[in-house]
C-alpha positions in Angstrom: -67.9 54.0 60.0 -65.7 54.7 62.9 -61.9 55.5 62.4 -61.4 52.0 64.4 -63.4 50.2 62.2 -61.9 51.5 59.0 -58.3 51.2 60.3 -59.4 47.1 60.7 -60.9 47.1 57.5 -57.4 48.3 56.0 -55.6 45.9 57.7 -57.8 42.9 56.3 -57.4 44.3 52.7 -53.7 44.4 53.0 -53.6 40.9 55.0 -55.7 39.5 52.0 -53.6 41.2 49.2 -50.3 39.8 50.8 -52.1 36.4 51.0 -52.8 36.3 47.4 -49.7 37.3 46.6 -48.2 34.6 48.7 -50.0 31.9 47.1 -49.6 33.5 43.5 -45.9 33.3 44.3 -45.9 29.9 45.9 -47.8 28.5 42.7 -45.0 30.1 40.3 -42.2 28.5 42.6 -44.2 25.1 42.4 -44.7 25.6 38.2 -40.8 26.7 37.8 -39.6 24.0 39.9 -41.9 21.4 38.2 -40.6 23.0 34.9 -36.8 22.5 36.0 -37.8 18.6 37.2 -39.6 17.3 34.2 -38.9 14.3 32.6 -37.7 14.5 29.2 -38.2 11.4 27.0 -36.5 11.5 23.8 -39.4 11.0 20.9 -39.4 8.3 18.4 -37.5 5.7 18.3 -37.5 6.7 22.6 -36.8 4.3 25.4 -40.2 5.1 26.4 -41.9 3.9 23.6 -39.6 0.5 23.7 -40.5 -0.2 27.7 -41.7 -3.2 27.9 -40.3 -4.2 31.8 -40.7 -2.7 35.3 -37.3 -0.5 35.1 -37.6 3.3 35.1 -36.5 3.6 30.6 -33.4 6.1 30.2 -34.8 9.7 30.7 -32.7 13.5 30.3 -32.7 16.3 32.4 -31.0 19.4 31.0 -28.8 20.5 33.0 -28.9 18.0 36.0 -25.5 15.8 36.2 -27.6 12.2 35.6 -27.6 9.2 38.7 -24.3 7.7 38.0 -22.2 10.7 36.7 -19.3 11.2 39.3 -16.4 13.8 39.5 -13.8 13.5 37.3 -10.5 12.5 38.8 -7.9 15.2 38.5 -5.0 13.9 36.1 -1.6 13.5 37.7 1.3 14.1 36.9 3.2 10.4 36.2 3.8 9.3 32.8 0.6 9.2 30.6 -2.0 10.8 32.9 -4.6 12.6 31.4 -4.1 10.5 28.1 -1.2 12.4 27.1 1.4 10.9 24.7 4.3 10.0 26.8 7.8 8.6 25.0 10.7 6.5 27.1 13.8 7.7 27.2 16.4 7.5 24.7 18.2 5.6 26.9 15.6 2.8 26.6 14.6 2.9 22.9 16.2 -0.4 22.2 13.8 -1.4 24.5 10.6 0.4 23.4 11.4 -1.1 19.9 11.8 -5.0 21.1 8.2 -4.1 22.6 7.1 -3.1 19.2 8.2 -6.0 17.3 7.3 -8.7 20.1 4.0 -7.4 20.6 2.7 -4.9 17.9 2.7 -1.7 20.9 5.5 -0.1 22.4 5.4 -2.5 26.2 8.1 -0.3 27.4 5.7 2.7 27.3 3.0 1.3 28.5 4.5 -0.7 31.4 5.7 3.5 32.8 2.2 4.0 32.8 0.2 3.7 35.6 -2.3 0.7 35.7 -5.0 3.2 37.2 -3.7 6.5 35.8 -6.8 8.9 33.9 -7.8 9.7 30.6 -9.9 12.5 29.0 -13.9 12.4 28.9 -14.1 12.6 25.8 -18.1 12.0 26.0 -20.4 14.9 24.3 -22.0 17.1 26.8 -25.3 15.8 26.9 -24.2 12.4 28.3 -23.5 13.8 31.5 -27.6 14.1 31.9 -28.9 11.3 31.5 -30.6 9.0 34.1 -30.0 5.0 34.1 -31.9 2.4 35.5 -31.1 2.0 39.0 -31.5 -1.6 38.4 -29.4 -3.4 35.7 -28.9 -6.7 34.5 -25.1 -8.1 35.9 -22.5 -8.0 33.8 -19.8 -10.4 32.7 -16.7 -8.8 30.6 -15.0 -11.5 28.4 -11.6 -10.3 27.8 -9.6 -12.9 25.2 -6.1 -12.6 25.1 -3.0 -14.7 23.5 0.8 -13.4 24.7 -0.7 -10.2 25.6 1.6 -7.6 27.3 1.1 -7.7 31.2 0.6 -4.0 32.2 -1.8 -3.6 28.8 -4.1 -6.6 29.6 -4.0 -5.7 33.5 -4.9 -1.8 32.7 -7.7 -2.8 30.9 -8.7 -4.8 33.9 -8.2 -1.9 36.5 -9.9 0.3 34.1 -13.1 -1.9 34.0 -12.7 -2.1 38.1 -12.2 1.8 38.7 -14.7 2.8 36.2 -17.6 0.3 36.6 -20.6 0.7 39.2 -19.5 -2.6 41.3 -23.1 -3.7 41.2 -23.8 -4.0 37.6 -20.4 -6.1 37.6 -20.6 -9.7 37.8 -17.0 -10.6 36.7 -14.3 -9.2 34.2 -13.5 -13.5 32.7 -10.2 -13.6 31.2 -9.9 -16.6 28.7 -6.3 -17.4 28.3 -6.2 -18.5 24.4 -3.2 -21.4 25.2 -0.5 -18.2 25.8 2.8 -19.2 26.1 4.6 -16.6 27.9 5.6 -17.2 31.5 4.3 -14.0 33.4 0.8 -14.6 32.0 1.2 -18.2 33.8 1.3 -18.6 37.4 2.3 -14.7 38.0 -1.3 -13.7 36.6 -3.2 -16.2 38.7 -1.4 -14.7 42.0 -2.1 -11.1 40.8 -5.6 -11.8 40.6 -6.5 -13.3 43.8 -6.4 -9.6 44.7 -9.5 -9.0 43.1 -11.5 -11.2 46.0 -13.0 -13.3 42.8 -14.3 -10.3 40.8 -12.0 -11.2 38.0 -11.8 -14.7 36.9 -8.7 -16.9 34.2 -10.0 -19.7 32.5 -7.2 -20.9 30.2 -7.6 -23.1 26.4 -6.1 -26.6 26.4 -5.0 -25.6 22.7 -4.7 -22.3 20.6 -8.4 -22.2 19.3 -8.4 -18.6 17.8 -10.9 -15.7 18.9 -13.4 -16.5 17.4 -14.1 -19.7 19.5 -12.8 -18.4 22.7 -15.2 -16.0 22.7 -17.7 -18.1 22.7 -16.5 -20.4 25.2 -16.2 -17.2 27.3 -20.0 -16.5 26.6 -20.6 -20.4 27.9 -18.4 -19.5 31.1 -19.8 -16.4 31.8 -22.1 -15.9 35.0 -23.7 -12.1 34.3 -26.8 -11.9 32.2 -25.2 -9.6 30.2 -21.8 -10.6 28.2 -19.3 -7.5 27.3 -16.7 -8.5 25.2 -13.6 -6.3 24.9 -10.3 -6.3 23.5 -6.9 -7.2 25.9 -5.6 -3.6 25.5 -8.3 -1.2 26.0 -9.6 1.6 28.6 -13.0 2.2 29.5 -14.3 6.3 29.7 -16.1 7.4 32.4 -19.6 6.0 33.0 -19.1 3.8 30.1 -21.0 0.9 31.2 -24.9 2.1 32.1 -26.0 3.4 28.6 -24.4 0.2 27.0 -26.4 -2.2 28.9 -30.1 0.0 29.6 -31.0 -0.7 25.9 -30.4 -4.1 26.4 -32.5 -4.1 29.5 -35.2 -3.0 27.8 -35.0 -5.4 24.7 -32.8 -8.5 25.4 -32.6 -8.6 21.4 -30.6 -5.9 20.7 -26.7 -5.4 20.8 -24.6 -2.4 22.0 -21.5 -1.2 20.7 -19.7 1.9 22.5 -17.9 4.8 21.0 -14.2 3.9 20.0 -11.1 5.6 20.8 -7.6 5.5 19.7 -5.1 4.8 21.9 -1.3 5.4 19.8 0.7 2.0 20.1 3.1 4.0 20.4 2.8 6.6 22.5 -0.4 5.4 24.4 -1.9 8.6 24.1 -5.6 8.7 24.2 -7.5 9.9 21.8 -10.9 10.6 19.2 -10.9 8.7 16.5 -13.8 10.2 15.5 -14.4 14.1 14.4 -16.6 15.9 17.2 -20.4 16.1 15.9 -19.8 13.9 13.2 -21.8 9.6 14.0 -20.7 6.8 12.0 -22.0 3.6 11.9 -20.7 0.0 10.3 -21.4 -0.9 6.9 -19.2 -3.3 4.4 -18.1 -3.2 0.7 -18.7 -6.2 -1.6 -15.3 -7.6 -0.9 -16.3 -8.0 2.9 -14.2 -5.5 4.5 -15.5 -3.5 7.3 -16.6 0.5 6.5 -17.9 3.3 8.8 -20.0 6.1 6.7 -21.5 9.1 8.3 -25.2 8.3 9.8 -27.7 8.6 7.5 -30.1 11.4 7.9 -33.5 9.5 8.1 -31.8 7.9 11.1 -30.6 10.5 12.3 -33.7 12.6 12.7 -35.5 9.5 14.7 -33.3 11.1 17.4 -34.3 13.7 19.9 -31.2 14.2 21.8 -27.7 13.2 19.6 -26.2 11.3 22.6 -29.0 9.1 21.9 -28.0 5.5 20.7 -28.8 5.1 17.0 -29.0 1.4 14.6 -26.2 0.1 12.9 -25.9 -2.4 9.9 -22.8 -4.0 11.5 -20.0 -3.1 13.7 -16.3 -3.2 14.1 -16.2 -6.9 16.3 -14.0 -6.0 18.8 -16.2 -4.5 21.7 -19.8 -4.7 22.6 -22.6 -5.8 24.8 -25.2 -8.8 24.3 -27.5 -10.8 26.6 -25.8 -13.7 27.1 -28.7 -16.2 26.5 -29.7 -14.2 23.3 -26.3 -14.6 22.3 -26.1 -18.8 22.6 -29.5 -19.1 21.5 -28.5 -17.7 18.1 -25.9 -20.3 18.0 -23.0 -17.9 19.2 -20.6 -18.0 16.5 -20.6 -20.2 14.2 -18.3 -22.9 15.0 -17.0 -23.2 11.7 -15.5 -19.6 11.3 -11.6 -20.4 12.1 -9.4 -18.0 14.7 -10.6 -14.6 13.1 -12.4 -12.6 10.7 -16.0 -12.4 9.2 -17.3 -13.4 12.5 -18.5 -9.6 13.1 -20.3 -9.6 9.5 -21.8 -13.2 10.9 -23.2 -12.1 13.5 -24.4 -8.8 12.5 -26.4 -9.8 9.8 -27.6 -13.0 12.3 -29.0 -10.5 14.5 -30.7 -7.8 12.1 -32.3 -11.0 10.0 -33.0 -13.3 12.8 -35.4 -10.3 14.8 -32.7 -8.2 16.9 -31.0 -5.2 16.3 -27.8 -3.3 16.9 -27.1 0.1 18.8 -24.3 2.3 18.6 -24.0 4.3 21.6 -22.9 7.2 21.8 -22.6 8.3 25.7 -20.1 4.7 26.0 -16.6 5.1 25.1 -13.7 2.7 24.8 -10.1 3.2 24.1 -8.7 0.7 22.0 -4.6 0.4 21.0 -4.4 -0.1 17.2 -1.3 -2.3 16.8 0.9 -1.1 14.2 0.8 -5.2 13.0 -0.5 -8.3 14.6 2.5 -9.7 16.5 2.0 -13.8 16.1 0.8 -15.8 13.4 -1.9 -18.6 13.7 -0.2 -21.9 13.7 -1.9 -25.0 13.0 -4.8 -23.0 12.8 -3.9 -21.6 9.6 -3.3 -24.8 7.8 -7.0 -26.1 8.3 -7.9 -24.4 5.2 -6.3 -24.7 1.5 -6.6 -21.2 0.3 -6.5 -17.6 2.5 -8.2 -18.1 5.5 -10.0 -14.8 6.1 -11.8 -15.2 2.7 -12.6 -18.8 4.0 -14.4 -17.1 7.3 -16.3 -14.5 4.5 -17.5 -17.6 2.1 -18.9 -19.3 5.7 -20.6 -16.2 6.0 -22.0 -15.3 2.3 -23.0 -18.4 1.8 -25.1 -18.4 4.6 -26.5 -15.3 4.7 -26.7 -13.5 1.6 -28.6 -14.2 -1.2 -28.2 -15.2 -4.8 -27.9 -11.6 -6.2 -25.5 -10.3 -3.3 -23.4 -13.2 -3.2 -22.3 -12.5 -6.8 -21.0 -9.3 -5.9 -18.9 -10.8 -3.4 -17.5 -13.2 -6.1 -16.9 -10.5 -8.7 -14.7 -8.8 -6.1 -12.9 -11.2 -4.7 -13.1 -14.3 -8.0 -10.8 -16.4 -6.5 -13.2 -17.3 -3.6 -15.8 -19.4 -5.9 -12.7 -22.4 -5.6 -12.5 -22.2 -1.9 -13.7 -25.1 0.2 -15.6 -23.3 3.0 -16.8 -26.5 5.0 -20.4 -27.7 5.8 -22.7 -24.9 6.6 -25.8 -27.4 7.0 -26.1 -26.3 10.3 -26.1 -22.4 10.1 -28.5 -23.0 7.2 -31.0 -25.3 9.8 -30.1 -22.9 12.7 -31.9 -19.8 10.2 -34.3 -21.8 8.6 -35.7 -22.8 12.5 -34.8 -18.9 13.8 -37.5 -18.0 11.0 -34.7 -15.1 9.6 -35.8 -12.7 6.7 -33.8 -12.9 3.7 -31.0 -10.6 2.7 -32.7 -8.3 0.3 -35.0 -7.4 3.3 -31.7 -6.3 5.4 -30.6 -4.4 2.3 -33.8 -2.5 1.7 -34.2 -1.8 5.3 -31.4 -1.5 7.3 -28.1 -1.2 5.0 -29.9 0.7 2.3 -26.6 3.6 2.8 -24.2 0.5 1.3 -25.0 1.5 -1.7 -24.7 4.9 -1.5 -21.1 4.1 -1.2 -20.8 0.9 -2.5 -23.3 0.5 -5.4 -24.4 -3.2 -7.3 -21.4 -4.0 -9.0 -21.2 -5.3 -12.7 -19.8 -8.6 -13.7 -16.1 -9.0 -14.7 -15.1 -9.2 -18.0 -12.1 -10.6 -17.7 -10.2 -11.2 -14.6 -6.8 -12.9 -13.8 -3.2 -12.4 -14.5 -2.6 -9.7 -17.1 0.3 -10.9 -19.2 2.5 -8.4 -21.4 3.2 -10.3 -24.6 6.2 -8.6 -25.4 8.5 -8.6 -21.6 6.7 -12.1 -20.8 5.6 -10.4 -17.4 2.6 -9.6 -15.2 0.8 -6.3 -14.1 1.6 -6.1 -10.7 1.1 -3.6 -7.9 4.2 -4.6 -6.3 2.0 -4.3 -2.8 2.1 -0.6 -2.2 -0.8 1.3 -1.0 -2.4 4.3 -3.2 -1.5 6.3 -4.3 1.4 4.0 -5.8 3.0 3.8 -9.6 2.2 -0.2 -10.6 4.8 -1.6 -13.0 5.5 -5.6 -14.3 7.2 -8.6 -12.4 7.3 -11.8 -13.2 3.9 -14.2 -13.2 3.6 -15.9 -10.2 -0.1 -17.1 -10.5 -1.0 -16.5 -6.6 -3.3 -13.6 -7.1 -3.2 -10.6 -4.7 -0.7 -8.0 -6.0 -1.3 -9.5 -9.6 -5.2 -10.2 -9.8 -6.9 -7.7 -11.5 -10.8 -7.4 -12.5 -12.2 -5.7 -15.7 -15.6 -5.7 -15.4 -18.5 -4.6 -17.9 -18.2 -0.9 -17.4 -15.2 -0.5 -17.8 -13.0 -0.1 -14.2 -10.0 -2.0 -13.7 -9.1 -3.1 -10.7 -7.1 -5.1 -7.7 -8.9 -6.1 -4.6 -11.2 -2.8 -3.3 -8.7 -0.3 -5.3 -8.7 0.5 -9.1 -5.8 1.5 -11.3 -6.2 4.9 -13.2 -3.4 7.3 -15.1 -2.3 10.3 -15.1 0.8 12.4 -16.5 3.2 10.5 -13.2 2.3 6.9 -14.8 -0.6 4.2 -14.4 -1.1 4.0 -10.5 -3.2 2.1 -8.3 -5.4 5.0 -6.9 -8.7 4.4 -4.2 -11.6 4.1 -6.3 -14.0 7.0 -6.1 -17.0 5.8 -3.6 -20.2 5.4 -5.1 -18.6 4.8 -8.5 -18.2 1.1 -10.4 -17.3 2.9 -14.3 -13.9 3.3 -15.5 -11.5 4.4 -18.6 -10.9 1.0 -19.3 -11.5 -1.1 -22.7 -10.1 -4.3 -23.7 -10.0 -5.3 -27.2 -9.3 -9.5 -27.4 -9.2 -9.1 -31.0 -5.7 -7.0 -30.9 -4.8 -7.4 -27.6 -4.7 -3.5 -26.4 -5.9 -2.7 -23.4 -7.5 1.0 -24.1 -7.2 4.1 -22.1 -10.6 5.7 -23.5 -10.6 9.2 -21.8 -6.8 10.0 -22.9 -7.4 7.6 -26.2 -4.2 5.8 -25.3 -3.2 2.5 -24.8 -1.1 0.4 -21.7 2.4 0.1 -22.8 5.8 -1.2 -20.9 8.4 0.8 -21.2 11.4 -0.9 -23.8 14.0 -0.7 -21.6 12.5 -0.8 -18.2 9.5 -2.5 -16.6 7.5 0.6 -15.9 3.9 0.8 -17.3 2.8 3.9 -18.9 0.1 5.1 -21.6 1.1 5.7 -25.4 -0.6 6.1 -28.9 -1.5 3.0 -29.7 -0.4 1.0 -31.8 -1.7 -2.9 -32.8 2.0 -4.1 -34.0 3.6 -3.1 -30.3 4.0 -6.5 -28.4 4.7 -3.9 -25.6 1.3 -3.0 -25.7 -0.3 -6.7 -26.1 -2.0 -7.9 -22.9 -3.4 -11.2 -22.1 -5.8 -12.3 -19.1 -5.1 -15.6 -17.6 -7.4 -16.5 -15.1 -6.3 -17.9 -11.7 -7.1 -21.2 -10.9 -6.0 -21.9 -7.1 -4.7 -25.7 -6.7 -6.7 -25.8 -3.6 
């Protein structure tokens, strides 16, 4: 072969080994970059699995900010910004304290605080990739509110505006709940015409209580989707897309986002929750709300933790429903009065009657905890003989639970058995027609962790006023919270601070606490969770009331009306107890 002919021969060999190079490089690019793109559905229970529409299901990219994640405003410098605590001058604390006591939050504070000013993302990491639905269902935001302070209702308004994609937002609908104060009058009509008709005031005739202005709000509402949120909240960043996509995807579940804290006081924001730790809502016999750590079965249905997870019940202050869903489980019932119980009644409506409810993680609310509630209920209040709260909860037991969980409810709180609740005929005929599963089937598969906590409580032995023979005087817990030395006063017969429960294994106690001694005294202590036993023994016979782990018995003190443990002793009228039940004239 020539020299010519080999020197072309060369050239083709290298021209074809930088060509396969080429295309060996090219096809690593291509697999890396495919790699780096890849969808990432989250495994069982995933979005994917639930799609059941046209919309693109929630997906995660590592790494990759998601479709509606947007800078983070910089936090100025005014009062407040960033979510830092910020206190008035001591020039104004006169002020800041009427604010307190008119309105359960310090006004003063809050009304330095810029209407639009920033607050920490406070969201987990992951949140920040994932990918929404470009195409959500519209959104209405109920926001109830009675006397509410103007600059904390309207910065829960701006917040909702700044921090909302405007076209998942239908409306924020404020329902006046009959509010007397004059700036929430014609003031807050002008101050909203602003808004070009995004935010809406529809006002009661009469004070109706939450409960049923909510649901008028629902009825009013124009968005698919109804949000209800408190008068004095802020929403986070990106708050609204993961609260609604589930719902997008299954019209029969609820959302609930994460909640902050927001001081009263201070209006710093705030966790309320530790980092890496997921609660969800649960409820003790006595029907007040609880929050325990998620289980680990439910846990582990999870393949990313910012993934939403199910939830027995939830707080009742903030969360997301589709609106028709919502009225055609008969919104709330109409008989619950002004507040309480109606998160418990709708919570265990939805699990029984074929929905369910998500917590979700990547949403997050601040909420102010008032340091009291600042009004009291009127006429409202006097619809019922008896405490209206446990009222709401009899509505709600009676109706829902069954025969074996309703008598826990009226071992812990006895006093309810004699409460008119009102006719329930139609809740009954509204579950009867919705075909709902009992409420052994919610226990066994959906709030099996209650009793983890809370376990099947025994029946009372005795229950009532306990009477000292000898000082003529009740056990009383004078109304201190735990730790607290309990002591005698005189009978009264109007329960709460002087109700107490003995039941069949032995554990005294006063509404969800117990009373226990040590060397300080007897004390009304927070019963250890997952426990219903106690040191307690009651013999009719003699009337001593038995201490059996220090073999002692209750005992007043001669000269004083402190209640203490000593030897006992069956001639000691000091140490002679008798339970009188309560019977409520109601």
């Amino acid at each position: 072969m020539s020299m010519r002919m080999r020197i072309i021969q060369l050239k083709r060999n290298k021209f074809a080994r930088v060509a396969i190079g080429s295309v060996i490089i090219i096809i690593l690019l291509f697999a890396l970059f495919k790699r780096s793109t890849k969808i990432q559905y989250p495994t069982q229970p995933s979005y994917a699995k639930q799609f059941k529409h046209s919309l693109i299901p929630p997906f995660y990219r590592d790494g990759v900010p998601g479709n509606f994640e947007s800078s983070i405003p910089n936090h100025g410098s005014g009062p407040g910004e960033g979510g830092i605590p910020y206190r008035v001058p001591s020039s104004r604390e006169n002020e800041a304290l009427l604010g307190i006591s008119e309105y359960g939050m310090n006004m003063a504070c809050s009304d330095d605080i810029s209407l639009n000013r920033t607050i920490p993302d406070l969201r987990m990491e992951e949140c920040r990739f994932w990918n929404y639905p470009e195409e959500l269902p519209r959104t209405s935001v109920i926001i109830v509110f009675h006397n509410e302070g103007w600059s904390s209702l309207l910065r829960t308004v701006h917040s909702v505006l700044n921090r909302t994609p405007p076209q998942f937002l239908e409306e924020i609908l404020l329902v006046d709940d009959f509010s007397d104060k004059e700036n929430l009058k014609n003031k807050l009509e002008y101050y909203i015409e602003k808004f070009n008709g995004k935010v809406r005031l529809i006002r009661n005739s009469e004070r109706e209580g939450l409960i049923r202005t909510r649901s008028k709000g629902a009825l009013n509402a124009r968005g698919e989707i109804i949000l209800f949120l408190d008068a004095h909240c802020e929403v986070g960043y990106n708050w609204l897309p993961p609260l609604v996509s589930p719902i997008a995807l299954d019209r029969k579940i609820m959302t609930v986002p994460v909640i902050d804290g927001i001081d009263h006081n201070t209006w710093e924001y705030r966790p309320v929750y530790e980092k890496d730790h997921f609660f969800r809502g649960i409820f003790e016999w006595g029907m007040l709300y609880k929050e325990i750590e998620l289980p680990e079965q439910e846990d582990q249905k999870r393949t990313y933790k910012s993934e939403p997870y199910k939830s027995p019940t939830h707080a009742g202050g903030l969360f997301a429903i589709n609106r028709d869903y919502f009225l055609e489980l008969g919104a709330y019932d109409p008989g619950l009065l002004v507040w309480g119980g109606e998160n418990f009644e709708l919570s265990f409506k939805i699990w029984q009657c074929g929905g369910s409810i998500e917590w979700v993680p990547c949403s997050r609310v601040g909420h102010v905890y008032r340091g009291f509630m600042p009004y009291n209920f009127g006429k409202l209040g006097s619809k019922v003989k008896g405490p209206l709260i446990t009222y709401n909860y009899k509505r709600v037991i009676e109706t829902w639970f069954d025969s074996k969980h309703k008598e826990f409810f009226y071992t812990r709180e006895p006093l309810a058995r004699y409460l008119d609740m009102g006719d329930i005929s139609a809740q009954l005929e509204l579950k009867d027609r919705l075909q709902c599963k009992d409420f052994s089937w919610f226990m066994e598969n959906v709030a099996y962790d209650v009793y983890t906590k809370f376990p099947e409580l025994p029946p009372n032995i005795h229950w009532g006023e306990v009477h000292n023979v000898g000082k003529k005087k009740c056990l009383d817990t004078r109304g201190r919270q735990p730790p607290s030395l309990i002591g005698l006063e005189l009978c009264h017969g109007q329960g709460n601070n002087q109700l107490f429960r003995l039941n069949a294994k032995g554990q005294l106690g006063v509404g969800e606490r117990c009373v226990n001694a040590d060397r300080q005294g007897v004390k009304l202590i927070v019963c250890s969770l997952g426990t219903v036993d106690g040191p307690w023994q009651y013999e009719s016979s003699n009337k001593l009331l038995h201490h059996t782990r220090t073999k002692k018995c209750l005992s007043v003190h001669p000269s004083s009306p402190q209640v203490m443990l000593t030897p006992c002793d069956t001639n000691n009228a000091n140490q002679q107890w008798v339970f009188k039940p309560i019977i409520p004239n109601w």
